[in-house]
N, C-alpha and C positions, 0 to 999 in steps of 0.2 A: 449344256456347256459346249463351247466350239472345240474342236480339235485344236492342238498348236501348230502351226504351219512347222511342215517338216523340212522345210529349205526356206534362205534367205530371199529374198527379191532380188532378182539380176541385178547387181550393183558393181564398180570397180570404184567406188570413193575408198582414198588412203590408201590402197592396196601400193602403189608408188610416189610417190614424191610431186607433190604441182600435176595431178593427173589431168587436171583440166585447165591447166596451162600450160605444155608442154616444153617452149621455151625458156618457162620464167627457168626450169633447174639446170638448161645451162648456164648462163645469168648468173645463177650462185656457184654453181660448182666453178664457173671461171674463177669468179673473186675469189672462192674457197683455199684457190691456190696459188694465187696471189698473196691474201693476206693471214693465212692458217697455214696449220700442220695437215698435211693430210697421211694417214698409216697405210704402210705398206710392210711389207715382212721381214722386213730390217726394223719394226719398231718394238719397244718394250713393254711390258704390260701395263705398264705407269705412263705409257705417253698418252696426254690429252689433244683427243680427234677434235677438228673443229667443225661445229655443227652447223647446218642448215635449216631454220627453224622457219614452218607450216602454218602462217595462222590460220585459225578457222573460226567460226562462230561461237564455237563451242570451247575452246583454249587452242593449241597446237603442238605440233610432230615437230620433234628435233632428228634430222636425218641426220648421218655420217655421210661422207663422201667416200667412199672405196679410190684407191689407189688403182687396180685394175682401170677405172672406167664407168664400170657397169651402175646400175642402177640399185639402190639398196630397197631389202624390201622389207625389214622391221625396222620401225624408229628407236633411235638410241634411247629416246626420253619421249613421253608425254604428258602435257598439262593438261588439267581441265579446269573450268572457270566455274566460279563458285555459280549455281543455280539464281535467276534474277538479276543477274550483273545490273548495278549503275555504271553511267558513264566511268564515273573514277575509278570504277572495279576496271572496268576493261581497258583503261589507261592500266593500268598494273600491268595487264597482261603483256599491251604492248611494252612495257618496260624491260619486264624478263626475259623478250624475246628481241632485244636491241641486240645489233653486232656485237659479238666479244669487244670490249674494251681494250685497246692499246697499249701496251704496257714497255715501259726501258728498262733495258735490263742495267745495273748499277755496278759493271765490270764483273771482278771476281767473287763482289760480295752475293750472296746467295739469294737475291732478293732481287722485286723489280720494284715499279714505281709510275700508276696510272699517267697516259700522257695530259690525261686532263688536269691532275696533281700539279703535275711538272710546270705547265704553262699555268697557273693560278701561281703555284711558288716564283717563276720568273717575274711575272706580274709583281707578286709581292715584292718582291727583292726591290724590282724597279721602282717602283712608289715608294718603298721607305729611303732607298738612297734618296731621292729628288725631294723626299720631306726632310729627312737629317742637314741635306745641302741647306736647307731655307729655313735653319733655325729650329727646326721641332727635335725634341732631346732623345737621344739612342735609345734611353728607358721604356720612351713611349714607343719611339718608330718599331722598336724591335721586336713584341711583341703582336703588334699589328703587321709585320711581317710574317711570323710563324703561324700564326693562327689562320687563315687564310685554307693554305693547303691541307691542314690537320682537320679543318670544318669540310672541306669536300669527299676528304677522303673519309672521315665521319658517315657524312651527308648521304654517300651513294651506297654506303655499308648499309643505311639504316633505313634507305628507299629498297633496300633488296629483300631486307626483311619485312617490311611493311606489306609489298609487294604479295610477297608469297603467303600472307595470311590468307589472301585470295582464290589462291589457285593451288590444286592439288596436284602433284609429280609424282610421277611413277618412272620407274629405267629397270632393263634387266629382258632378257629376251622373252619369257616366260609372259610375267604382266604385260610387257610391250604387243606383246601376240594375240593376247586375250583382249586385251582395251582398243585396239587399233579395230579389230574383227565388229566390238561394243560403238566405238566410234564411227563404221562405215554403214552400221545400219542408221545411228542416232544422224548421220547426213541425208539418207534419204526423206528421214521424218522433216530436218530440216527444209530440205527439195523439194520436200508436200506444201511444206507450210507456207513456202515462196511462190508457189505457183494458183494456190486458191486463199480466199480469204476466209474460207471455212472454221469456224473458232474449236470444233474439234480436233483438226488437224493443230491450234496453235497449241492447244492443251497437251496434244501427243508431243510436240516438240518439248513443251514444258518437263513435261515430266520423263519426255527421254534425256537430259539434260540432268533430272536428278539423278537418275539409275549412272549416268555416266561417276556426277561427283560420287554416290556411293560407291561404286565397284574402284574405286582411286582410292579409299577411304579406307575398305579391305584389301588392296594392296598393299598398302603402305600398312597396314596392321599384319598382316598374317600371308604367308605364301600363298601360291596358287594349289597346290594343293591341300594344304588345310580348309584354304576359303573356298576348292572346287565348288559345292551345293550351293552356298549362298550366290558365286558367281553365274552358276548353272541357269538358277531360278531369275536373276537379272537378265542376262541374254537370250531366257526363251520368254521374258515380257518387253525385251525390246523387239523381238522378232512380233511377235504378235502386235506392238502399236506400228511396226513397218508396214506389216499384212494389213492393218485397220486400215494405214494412210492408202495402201493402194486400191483397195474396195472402197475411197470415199471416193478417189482421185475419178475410179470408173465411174461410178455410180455417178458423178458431176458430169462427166462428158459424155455420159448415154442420155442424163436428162435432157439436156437439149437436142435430141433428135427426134424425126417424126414420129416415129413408133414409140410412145409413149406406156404403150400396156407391155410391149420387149424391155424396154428400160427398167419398171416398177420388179421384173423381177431377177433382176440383179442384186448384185450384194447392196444394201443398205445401212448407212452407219446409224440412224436413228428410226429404225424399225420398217416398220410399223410390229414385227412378231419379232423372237430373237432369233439366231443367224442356227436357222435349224428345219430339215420337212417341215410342214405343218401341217393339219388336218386340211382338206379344199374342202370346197365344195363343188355343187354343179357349174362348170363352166356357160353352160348358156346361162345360169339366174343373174352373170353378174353383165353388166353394164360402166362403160365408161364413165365416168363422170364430167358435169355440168361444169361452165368454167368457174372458178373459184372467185366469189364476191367478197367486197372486203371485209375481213370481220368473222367472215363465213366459211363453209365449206360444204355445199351444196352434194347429196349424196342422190343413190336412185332410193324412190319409196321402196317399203318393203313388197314383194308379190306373193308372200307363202305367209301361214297362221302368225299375225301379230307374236305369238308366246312365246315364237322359235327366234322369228328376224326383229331387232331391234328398230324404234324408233331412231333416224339419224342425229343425234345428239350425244356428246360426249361428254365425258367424264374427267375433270382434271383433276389431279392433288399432288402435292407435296410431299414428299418422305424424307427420311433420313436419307444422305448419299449411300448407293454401294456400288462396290466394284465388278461386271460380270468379268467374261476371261478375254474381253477387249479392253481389260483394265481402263475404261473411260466412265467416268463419274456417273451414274445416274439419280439425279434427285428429283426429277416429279416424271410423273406419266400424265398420260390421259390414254382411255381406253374409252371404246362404245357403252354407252350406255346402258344397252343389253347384259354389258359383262355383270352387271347388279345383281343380275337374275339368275346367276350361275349356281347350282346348290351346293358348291365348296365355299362361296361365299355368305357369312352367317346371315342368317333367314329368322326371322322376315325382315331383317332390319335392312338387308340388300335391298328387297321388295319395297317397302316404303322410301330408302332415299331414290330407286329409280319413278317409285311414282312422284314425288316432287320435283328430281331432277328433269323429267318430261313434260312437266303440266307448264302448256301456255309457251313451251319455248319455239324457237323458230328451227327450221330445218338446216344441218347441219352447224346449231351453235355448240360453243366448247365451253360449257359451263363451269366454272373450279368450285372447288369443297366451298371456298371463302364463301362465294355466293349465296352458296345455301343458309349457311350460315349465319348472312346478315339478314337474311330471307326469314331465318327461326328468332327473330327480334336478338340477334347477336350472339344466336347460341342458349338461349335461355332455354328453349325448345322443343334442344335437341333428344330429352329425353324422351319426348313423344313418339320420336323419330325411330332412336334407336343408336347404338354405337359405332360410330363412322370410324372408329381409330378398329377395333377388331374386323370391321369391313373392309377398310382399305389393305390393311396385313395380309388379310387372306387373298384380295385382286393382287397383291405383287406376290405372292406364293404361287396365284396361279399362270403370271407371266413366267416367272420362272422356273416353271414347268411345263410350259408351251403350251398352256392348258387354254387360252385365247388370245388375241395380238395385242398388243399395246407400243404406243410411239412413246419410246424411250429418249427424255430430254437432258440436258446437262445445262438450266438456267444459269446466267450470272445472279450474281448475290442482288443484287437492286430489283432483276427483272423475275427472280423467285421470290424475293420478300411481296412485290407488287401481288403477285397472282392470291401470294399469303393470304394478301390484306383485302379488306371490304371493297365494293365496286365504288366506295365514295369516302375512301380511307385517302390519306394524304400520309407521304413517308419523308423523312425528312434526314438527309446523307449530306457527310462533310469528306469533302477531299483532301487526301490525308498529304496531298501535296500542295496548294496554295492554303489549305486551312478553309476554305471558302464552303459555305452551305449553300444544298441545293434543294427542291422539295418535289416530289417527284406526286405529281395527282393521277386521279381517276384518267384524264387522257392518257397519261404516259402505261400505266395499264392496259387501257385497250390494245393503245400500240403491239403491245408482249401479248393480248391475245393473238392479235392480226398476224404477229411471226409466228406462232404457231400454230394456226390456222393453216398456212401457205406453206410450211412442213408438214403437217398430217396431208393436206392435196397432196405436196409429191412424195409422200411418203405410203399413200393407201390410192396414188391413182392405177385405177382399173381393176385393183382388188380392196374392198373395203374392208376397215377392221376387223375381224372374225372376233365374237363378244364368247365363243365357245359352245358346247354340246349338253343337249338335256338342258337346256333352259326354262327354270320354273314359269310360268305365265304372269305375268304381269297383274297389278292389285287393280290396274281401269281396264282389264281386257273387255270386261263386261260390256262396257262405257262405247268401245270401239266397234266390236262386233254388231 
């Protein structure tokens, strides 16, 4: 398990107001004081500051504007935007965050009166006279008068609440300090996600977005010090998918450089071992790798006893998702094929699926479970075999123990169901937005092998996947030797 990073990422997101527009907050604070209050020390506890409100991706900072000048440095209020937004959610947003509203005040009476009211009521007024003049009866005109403005002032009551079922609010110096601090890390994930097309990075944004709506969620239920440990444990997994996005961000811009065997041992977000020492080996046995063919991933043959170095052929399969402490999804692996022969993995049943998993295949293929599988007349087979569900448990017991490497994946639901299915299975998915079906064949599989093909190259170039130590000898060593 990795360490938690003890410090944030150099960041100043949120820390001031339009940080990265620097102009935009004279802009507002001009108008601020033009058409708001702004507090200074002649005000009351009950006067209301008028805000300058931050959108962002994520909801927005409603600033104060200080009377001094100066620059405020906790926001009075913060939104966040419900996780997934549609378009119509993030129209809400922008609604809550529309100029204050205009208001006349109605003399001595204690009360104002929206200018948008006012001018719909003039409106009204004028059209019912001009209908009264031409015949139409007071009874009717009068009421199509009054209602007019009572439907707007209705209308904008009942968009404010609509509004806010969307977005969570938070205000008070405390949550304001804590959510702002939660919000400048959830911008960098954002600033990862903008700058590569990486779908890990989109997931880290994803899901720092829900840690945001959650920690708004215990604000507005419970103080910050009651909710301290629940906010605790939120802030140090946001901090750890900010640490993730900046180890992918490197890792993407070492890989295109010439040194290719410097690059591989950098931080890696999809392995090939988890993010920890691992056992080496001899640095002369290992050899660069051949360039990556389609489909393929061409390795060096083994040079030392068959029983120890694996044949180049991999292992895929599908699991249940779990989370390690880069909180990023993992539901299938593939590991070397060797890794079969490991004796924490149950035996012989390890031994026989690697001697099928190698017989007749080609050098560096990535074989999945399914494979085999349609391979044993659909499973019928498999008892001959031996139990691939106890076998598989024990290889991801032994990644997660650093006991040999494996390239840790996070498929989409289509391109995991493919690898699921037969190599001559057909899947058949409806869009749950035009309603429209699609059918996804045996090509569209391969495809999803070929991406992860070109992930395990850059993810094991220059060091190939380590299948682990004490490796039982193989059931055709015989055969080889």
């Amino acid at each position: 398990m990795t360490d938690t990073p003890r410090t944030p990422p150099t960041t100043a997101h949120h820390e001031r107001p339009f940080i990265s527009h620097p102009g935009r907050w004279e802009k507002e604070r001009a108008r601020a004081e033009r058409t708001g209050h702004i507090p200074d020390s002649t005000c009351a506890a009950s006067c209301e500051p008028v805000l300058v409100h931050e959108r962002t991706r994520w909801g927005w900072l409603a600033w104060t504007v200080p009377g001094d000048g100066s620059l405020p440095e906790i926001p009075h209020k913060i939104g966040v935007l419900t996780p997934a937004a549609t378009r119509l959610q993030r129209l809400a947003l922008r609604w809550l965050t529309r100029r204050p509203t205009r208001r006349i005040a109605l003399g001595s009476i204690p009360a104002s009166l929206r200018l948008s009211v006012a001018a719909v009521a003039l409106i009204s007024l004028l059209v019912g006279l001009y209908a009264t003049c031409h015949g139409i009866p007071v009874g009717v005109a009068l009421p199509a008068m009054v209602l007019p403005p009572l439907l707007v002032e209705h209308l904008l009551d009942l968009l404010d609440v609509r509004a806010r079922e969307h977005v969570r609010v938070v205000e008070g110096d405390g949550a304001c300090r804590y959510l702002q601090r939660l919000a400048a890390l959830h911008a960098d994930l954002l600033q990862a996600e903008a700058s590569s097309d990486r779908s890990e990075l989109r997931r880290s944004a994803a899901l720092g977005q829900h840690l945001l709506w959650d920690a708004v969620g215990l604000l507005q239920t419970r103080d910050t010090r009651a909710a301290s440990a629940d906010l605790i444990a939120r802030e140090r997994l946001m901090l750890q998918l900010a640490h993730q996005a900046a180890q992918i961000l490197n890792a993407t811009a070492e890989d295109g450089t010439a040194d290719a065997n410097h690059a591989a041992t950098q931080g890696r977000p999809l392995g090939p071992y988890p993010p920890a020492a691992r056992p080496t080996t001899n640095p002369t046995s290992r050899h660069t790798p051949t360039p990556v063919q389609k489909g393929t991933f061409p390795m060096t043959r083994p040079e030392s006893n068959p029983a120890i170095t694996a044949p180049d052929v991999y292992f895929l399969f599908a699991h249940e998702p779990y989370y390690p402490a880069s909180a990023q999804e993992i539901n299938t692996t593939v590991v070397a094929a060797a890794s079969l022969l490991h004796p924490r993995a149950r035996q012989p049943d390890g031994a026989r699926i690697h001697d099928l998993l190698t017989r007749g295949r080609r050098p560096g293929e990535i074989v999945p479970l399914s494979t085999l599988t349609h391979e044993l007349d659909g499973g019928a087979r498999w008892p001959e075999i031996g139990e691939w569900e106890a076998v598989t448990e024990d290889l991801l017991q032994l990644i997660r123990d650093r006991d040999c490497d494996a390239l840790n994946l996070c498929l989409p639901d289509i391109a995991r169901a493919l690898v699921c299915a037969g190599p001559r299975s057909e899947i058949r998915a409806v869009d749950p937005k035009s309603r429209r079906h699609r059918a996804y064949r045996p090509a569209d599989r391969v495809e999803v092998l070929v991406e992860v093909s070109r992930q395990l190259a850059w993810a094991a170039a220059g060091s190939p996947l380590w299948p682990g130590d004490g490796l039982l000898p193989p059931l055709n060593s015989a055969d080889k030797s």
